[in-house]
C-alpha positions as CSV (number, residue, x, y, z in Angstrom):
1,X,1.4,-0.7,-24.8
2,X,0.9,0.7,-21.4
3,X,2.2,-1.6,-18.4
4,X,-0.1,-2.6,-15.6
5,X,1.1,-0.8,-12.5
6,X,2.7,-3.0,-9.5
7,X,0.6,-3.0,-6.4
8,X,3.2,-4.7,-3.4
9,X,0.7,-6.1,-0.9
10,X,1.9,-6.1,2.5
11,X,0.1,-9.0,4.8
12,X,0.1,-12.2,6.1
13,X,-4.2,-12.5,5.7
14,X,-3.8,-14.8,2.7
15,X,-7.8,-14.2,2.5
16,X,-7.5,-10.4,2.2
17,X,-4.9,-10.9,-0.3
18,X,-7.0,-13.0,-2.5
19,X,-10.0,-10.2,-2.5
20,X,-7.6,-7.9,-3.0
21,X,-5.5,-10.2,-5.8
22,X,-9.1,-10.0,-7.5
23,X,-10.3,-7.0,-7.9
24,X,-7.4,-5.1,-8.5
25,X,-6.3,-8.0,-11.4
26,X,-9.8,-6.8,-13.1
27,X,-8.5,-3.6,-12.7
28,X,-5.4,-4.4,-14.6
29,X,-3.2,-4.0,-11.9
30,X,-0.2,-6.8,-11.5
31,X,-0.4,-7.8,-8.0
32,X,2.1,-9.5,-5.2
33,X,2.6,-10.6,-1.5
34,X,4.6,-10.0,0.7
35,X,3.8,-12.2,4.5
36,X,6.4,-10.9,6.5
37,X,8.7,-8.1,7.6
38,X,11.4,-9.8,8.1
39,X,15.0,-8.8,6.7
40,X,14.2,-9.7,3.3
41,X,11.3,-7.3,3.0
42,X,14.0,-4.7,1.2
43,X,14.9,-7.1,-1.1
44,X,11.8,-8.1,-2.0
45,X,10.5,-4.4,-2.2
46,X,14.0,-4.0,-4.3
47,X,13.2,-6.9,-6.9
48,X,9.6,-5.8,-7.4
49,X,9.9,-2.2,-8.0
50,X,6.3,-1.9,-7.0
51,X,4.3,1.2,-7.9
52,X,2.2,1.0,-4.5
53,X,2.5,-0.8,-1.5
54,X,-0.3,-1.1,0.4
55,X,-0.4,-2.4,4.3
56,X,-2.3,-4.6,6.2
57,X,-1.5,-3.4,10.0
58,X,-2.4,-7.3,11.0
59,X,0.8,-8.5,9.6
60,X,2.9,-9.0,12.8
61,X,3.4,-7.3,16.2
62,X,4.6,-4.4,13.9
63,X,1.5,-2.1,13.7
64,X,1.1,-0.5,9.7
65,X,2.4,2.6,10.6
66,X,5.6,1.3,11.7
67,X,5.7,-0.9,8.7
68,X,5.3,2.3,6.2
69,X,7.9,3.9,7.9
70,X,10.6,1.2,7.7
71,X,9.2,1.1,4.0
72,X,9.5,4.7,3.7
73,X,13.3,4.7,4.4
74,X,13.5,2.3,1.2
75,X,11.5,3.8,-1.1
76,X,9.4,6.9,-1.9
77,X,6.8,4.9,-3.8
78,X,2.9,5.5,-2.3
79,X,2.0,3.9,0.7
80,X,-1.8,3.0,1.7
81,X,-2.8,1.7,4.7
82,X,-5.5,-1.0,5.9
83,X,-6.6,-0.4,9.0
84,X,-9.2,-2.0,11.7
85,X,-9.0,0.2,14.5
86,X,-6.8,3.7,13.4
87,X,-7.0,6.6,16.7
88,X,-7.0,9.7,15.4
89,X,-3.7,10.7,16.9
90,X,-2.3,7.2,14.3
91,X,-3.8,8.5,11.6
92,X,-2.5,12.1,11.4
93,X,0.9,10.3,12.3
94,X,0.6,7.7,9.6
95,X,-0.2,10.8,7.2
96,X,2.2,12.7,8.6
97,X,5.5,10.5,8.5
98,X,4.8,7.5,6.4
99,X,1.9,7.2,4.0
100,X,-0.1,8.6,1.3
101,X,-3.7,7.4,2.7
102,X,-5.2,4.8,4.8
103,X,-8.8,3.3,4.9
104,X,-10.4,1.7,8.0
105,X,-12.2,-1.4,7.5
106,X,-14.7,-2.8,6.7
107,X,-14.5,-1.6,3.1
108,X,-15.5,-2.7,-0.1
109,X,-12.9,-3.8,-2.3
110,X,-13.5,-1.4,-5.0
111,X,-13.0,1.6,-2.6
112,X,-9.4,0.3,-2.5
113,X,-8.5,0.6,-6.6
114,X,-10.5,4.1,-6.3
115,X,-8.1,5.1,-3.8
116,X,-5.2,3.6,-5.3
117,X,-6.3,5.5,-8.7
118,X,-6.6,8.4,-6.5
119,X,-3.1,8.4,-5.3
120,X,-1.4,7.7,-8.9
121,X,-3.7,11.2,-10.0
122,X,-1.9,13.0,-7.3
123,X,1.3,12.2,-8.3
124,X,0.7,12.7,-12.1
125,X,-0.3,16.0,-10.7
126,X,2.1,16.9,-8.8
127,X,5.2,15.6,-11.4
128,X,3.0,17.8,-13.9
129,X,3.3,21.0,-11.4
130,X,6.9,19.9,-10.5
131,X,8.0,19.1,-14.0
């Protein structure tokens, strides 16, 4: 029996959570919130042992590639950002420093679980080339 893989969802948009809640349940992925950044976000990232965590930017004054990069410091599990308005100049810094991918909305929400698939096939890859 294979276990669903742990998507940590990062954002206080209870709306986007629910679209995303959805389709990635029908994709047989176990799903969880997180609504804030606050102190207990380690913890929480500690208890769920997520196999993604993907950020929504809109969360609090913190912008998402701050957020990955406190995340980064806690774990090295795969980061994916939402974004609404990414420069240039952010996203070769949020590649660069914090996380595996971003996508700019508006997006459909099975372009997220084909870039979350996409991420778990690089790693497989590169644990297959490391290992």
């Amino acid at each position: 029996m294979v276990l669903a893989k742990k998507v940590l969802i990062i954002s206080a948009d209870i709306l986007l959570y629910q679209r995303l809640r959805n389709q990635l349940s029908a994709e047989e992925y176990q799903v969880s919130l997180v609504k804030k950044t606050d102190g207990a976000l380690k913890a929480t990232i500690d208890a769920l042992n997520p196999d993604i965590i993907v950020v929504d930017p809109d969360i609090s004054v913190l912008q998402g590639v701050e957020i990955s990069l406190m995340v980064r410091q806690w774990t090295p599990r795969p980061i994916l950002i939402l974004t609404t308005a990414m420069t240039l100049d952010n996203q070769v810094r949020a590649l660069d420093l914090a996380a595996e991918n971003y996508l700019s909305e508006p997006f459909d929400m099975s372009i997220i679980a084909g870039r979350i698939e996409h991420i778990f096939s690089l790693e497989q890859t590169t644990e297959s080339i490391d290992g």
